[in-house]
PDB file with SEQRES, HELIX, SHEET and CRYST1 records, atoms N, CA, C and O in Angstrom:
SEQRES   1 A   43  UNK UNK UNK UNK UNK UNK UNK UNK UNK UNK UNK UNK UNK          
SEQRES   2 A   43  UNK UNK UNK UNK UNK UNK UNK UNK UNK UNK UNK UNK UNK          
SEQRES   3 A   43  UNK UNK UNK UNK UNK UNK UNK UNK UNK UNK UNK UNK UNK          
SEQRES   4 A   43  UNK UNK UNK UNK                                              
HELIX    1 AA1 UNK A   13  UNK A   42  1                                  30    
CRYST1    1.000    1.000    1.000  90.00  90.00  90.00 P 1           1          
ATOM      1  N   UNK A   1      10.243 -23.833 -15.526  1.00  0.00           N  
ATOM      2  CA  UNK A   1      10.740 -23.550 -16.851  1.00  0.00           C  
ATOM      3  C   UNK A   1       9.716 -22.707 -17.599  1.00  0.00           C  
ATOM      4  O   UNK A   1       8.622 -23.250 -17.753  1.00  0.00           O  
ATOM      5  N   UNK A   2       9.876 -21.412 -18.119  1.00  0.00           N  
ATOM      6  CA  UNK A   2       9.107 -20.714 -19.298  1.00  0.00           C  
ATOM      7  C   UNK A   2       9.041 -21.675 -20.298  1.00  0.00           C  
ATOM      8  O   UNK A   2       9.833 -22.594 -20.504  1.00  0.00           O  
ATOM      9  N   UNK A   3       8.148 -21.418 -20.830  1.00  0.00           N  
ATOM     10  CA  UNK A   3       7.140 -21.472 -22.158  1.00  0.00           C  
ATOM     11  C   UNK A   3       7.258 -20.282 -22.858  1.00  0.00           C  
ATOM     12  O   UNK A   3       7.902 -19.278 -22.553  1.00  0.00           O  
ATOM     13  N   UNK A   4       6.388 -20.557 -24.085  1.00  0.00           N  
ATOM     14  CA  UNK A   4       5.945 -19.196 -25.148  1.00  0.00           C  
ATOM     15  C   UNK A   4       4.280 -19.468 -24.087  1.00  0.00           C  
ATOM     16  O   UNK A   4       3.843 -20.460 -23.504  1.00  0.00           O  
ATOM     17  N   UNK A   5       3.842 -18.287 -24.224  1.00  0.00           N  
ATOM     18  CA  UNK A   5       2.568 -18.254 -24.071  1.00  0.00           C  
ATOM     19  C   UNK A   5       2.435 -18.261 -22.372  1.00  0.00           C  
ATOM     20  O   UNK A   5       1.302 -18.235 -21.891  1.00  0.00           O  
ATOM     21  N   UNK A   6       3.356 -18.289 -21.680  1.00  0.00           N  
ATOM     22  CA  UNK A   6       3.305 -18.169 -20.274  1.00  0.00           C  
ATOM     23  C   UNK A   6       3.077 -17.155 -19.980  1.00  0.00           C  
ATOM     24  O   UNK A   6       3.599 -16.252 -20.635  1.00  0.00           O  
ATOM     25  N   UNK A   7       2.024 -16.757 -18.648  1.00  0.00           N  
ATOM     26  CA  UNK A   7       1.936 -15.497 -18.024  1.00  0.00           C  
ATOM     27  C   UNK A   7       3.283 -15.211 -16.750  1.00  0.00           C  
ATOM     28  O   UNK A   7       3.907 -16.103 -16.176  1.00  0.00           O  
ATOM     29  N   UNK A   8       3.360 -14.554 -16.668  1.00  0.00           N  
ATOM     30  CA  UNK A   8       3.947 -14.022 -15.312  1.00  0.00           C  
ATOM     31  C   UNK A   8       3.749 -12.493 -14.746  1.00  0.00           C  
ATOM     32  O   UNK A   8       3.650 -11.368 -15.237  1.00  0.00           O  
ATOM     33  N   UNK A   9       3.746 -13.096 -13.415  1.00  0.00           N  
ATOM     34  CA  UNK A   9       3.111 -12.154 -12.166  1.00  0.00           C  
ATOM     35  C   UNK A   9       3.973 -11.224 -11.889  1.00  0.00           C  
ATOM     36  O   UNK A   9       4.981 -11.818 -11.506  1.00  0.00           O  
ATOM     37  N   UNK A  10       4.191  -9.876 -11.860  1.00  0.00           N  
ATOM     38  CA  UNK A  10       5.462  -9.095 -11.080  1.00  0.00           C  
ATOM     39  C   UNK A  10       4.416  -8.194 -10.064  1.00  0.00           C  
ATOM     40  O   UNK A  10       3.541  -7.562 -10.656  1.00  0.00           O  
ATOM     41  N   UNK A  11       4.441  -8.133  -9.105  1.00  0.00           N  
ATOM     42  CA  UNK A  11       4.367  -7.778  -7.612  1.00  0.00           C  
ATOM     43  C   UNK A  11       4.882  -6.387  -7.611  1.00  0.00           C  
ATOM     44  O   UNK A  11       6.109  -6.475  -7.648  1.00  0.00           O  
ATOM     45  N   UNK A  12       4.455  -4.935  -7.581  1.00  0.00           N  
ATOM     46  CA  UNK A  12       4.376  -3.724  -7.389  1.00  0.00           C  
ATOM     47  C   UNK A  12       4.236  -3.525  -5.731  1.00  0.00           C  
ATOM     48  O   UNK A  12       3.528  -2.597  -5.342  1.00  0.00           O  
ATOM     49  N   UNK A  13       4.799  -4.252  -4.900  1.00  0.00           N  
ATOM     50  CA  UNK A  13       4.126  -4.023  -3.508  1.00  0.00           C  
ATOM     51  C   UNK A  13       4.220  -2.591  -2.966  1.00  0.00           C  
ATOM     52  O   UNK A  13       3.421  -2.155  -2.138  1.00  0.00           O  
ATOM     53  N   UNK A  14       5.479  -1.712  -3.597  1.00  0.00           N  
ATOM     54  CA  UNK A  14       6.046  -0.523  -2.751  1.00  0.00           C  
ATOM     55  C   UNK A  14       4.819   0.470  -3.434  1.00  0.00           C  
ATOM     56  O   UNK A  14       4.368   1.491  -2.914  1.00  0.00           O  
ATOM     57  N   UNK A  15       4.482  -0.023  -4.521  1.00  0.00           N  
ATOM     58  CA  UNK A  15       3.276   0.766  -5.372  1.00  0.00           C  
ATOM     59  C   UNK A  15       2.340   0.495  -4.771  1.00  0.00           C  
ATOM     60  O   UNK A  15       1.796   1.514  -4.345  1.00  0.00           O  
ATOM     61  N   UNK A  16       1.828  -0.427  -4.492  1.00  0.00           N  
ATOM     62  CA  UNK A  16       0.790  -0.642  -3.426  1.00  0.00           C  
ATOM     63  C   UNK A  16       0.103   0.347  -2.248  1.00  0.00           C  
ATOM     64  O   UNK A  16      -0.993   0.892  -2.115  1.00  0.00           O  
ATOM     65  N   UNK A  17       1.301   0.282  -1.499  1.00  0.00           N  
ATOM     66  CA  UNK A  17       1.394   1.012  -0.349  1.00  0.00           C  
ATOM     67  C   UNK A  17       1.156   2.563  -0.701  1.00  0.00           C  
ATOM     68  O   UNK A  17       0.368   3.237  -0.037  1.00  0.00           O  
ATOM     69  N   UNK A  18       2.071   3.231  -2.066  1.00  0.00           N  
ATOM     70  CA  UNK A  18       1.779   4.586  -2.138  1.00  0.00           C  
ATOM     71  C   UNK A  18       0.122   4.880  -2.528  1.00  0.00           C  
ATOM     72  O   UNK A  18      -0.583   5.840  -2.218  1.00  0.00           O  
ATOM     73  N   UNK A  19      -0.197   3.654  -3.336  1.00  0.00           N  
ATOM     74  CA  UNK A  19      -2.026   3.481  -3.617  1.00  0.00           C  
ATOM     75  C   UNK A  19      -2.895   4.079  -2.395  1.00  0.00           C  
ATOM     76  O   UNK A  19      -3.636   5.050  -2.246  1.00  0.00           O  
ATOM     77  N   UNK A  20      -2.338   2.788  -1.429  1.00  0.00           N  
ATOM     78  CA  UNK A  20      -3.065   2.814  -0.175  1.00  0.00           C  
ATOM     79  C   UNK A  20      -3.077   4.272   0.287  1.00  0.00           C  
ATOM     80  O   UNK A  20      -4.169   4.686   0.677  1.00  0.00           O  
ATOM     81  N   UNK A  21      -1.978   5.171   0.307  1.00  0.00           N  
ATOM     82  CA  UNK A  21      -2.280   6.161   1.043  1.00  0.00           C  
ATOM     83  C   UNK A  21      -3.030   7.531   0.032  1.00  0.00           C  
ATOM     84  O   UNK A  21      -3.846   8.395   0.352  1.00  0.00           O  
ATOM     85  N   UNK A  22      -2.517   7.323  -0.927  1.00  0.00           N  
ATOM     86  CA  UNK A  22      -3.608   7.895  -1.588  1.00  0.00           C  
ATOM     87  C   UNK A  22      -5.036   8.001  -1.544  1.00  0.00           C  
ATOM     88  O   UNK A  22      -5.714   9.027  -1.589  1.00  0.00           O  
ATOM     89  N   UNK A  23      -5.433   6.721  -1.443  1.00  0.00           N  
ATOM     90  CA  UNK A  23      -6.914   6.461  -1.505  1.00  0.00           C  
ATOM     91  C   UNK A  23      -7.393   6.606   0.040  1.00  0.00           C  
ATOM     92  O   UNK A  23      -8.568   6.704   0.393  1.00  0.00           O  
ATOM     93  N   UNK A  24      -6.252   6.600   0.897  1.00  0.00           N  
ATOM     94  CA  UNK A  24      -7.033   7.431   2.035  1.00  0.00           C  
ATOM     95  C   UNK A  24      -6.831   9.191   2.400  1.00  0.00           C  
ATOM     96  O   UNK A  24      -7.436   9.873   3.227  1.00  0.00           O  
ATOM     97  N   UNK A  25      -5.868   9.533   1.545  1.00  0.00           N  
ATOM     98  CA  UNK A  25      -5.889  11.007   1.145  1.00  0.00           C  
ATOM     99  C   UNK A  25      -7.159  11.122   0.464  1.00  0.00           C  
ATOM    100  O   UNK A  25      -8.003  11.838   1.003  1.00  0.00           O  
ATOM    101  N   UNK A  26      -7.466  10.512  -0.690  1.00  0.00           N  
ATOM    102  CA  UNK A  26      -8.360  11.279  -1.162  1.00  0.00           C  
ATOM    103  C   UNK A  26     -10.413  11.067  -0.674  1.00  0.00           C  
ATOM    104  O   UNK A  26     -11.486  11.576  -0.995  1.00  0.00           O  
ATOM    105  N   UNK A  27      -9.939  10.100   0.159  1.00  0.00           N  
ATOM    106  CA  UNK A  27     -11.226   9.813   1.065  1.00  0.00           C  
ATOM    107  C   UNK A  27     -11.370  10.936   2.169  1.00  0.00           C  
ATOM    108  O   UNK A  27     -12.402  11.292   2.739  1.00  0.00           O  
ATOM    109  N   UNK A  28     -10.365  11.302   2.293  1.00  0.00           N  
ATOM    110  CA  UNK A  28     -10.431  12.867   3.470  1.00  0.00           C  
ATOM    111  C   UNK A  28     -10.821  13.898   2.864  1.00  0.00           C  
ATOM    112  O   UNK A  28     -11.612  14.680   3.390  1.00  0.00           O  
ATOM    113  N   UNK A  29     -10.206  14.118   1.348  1.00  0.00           N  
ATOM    114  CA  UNK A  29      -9.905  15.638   0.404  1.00  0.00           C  
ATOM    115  C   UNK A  29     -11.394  15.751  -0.029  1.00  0.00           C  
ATOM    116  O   UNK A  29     -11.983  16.829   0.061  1.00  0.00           O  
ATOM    117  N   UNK A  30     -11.934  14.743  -0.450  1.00  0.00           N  
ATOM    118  CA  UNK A  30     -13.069  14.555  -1.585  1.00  0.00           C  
ATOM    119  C   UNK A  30     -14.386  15.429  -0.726  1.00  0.00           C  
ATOM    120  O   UNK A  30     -15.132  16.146  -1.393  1.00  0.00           O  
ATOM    121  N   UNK A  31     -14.547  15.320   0.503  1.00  0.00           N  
ATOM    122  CA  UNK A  31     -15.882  15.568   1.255  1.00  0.00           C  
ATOM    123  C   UNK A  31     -15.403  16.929   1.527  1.00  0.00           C  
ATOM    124  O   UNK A  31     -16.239  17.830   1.465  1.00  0.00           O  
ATOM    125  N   UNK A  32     -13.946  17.277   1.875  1.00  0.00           N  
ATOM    126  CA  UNK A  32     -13.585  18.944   2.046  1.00  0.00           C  
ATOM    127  C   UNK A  32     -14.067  19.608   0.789  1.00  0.00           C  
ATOM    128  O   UNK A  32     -14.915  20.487   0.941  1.00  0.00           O  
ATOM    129  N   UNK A  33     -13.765  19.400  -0.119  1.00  0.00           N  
ATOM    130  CA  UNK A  33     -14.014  19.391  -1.528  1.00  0.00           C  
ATOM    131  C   UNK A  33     -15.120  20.120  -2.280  1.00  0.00           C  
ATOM    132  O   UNK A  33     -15.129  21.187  -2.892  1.00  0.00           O  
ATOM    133  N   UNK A  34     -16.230  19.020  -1.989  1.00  0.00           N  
ATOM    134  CA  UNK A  34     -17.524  19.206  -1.841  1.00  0.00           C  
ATOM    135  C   UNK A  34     -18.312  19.907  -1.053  1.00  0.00           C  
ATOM    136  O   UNK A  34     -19.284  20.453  -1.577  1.00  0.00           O  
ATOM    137  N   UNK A  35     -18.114  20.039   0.201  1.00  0.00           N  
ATOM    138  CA  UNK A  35     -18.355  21.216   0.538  1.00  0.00           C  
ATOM    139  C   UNK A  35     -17.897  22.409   0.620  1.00  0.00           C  
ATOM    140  O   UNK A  35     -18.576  23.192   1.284  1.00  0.00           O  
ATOM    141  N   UNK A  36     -17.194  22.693   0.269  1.00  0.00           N  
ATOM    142  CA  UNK A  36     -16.459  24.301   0.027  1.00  0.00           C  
ATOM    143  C   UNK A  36     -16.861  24.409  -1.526  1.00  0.00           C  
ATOM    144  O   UNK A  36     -16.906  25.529  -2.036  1.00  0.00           O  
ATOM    145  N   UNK A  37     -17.113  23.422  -2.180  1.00  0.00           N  
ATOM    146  CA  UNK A  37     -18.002  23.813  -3.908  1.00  0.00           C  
ATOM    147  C   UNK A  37     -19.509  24.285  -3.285  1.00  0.00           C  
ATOM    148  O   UNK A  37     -19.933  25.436  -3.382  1.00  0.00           O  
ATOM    149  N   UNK A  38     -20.199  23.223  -2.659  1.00  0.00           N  
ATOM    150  CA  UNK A  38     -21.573  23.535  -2.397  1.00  0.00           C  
ATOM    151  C   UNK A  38     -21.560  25.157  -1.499  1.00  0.00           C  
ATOM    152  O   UNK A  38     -22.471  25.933  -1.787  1.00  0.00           O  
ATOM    153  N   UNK A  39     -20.504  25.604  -0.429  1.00  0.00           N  
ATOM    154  CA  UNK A  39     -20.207  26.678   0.058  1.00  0.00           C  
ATOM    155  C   UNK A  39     -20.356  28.151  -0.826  1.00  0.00           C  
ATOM    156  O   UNK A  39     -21.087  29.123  -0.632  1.00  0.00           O  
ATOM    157  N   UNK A  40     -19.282  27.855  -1.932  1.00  0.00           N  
ATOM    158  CA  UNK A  40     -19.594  28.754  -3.218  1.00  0.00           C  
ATOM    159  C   UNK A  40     -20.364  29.166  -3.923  1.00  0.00           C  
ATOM    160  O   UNK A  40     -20.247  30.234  -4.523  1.00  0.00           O  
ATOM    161  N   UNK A  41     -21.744  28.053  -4.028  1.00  0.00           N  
ATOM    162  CA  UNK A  41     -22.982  28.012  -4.914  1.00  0.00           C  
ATOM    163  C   UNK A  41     -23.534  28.456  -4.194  1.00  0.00           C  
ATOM    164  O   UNK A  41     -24.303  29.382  -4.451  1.00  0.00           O  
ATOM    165  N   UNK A  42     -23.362  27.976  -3.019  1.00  0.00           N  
ATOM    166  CA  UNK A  42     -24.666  29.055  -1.716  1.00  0.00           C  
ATOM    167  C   UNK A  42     -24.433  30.353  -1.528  1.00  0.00           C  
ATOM    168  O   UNK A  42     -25.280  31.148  -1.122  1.00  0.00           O  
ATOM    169  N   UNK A  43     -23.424  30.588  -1.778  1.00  0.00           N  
ATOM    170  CA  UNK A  43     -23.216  32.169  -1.420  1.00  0.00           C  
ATOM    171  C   UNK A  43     -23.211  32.932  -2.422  1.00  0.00           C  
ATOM    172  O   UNK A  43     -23.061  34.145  -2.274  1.00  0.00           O  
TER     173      UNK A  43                                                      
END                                                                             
């Protein structure tokens, strides 16, 4: 039974998953990234 003052949980799981692949997209992108900036400054 709710209350006033009750929390409740809602579960994003499908959001989750698009997280997850993000954050391993951008664990690949980030180091390409960086070096093709440091590439630029050197040249």
């Amino acid at each position: 039974r709710m209350r006033n003052r009750d929390l409740v949980y809602v579960s994003s799981a499908p959001f989750a998953e698009v997280g997850k692949v993000l954050g391993v997209f951008s664990t690949v992108a980030a180091p390409i990234a960086s070096g093709a900036s440091l590439y630029s400054v050197a040249r």
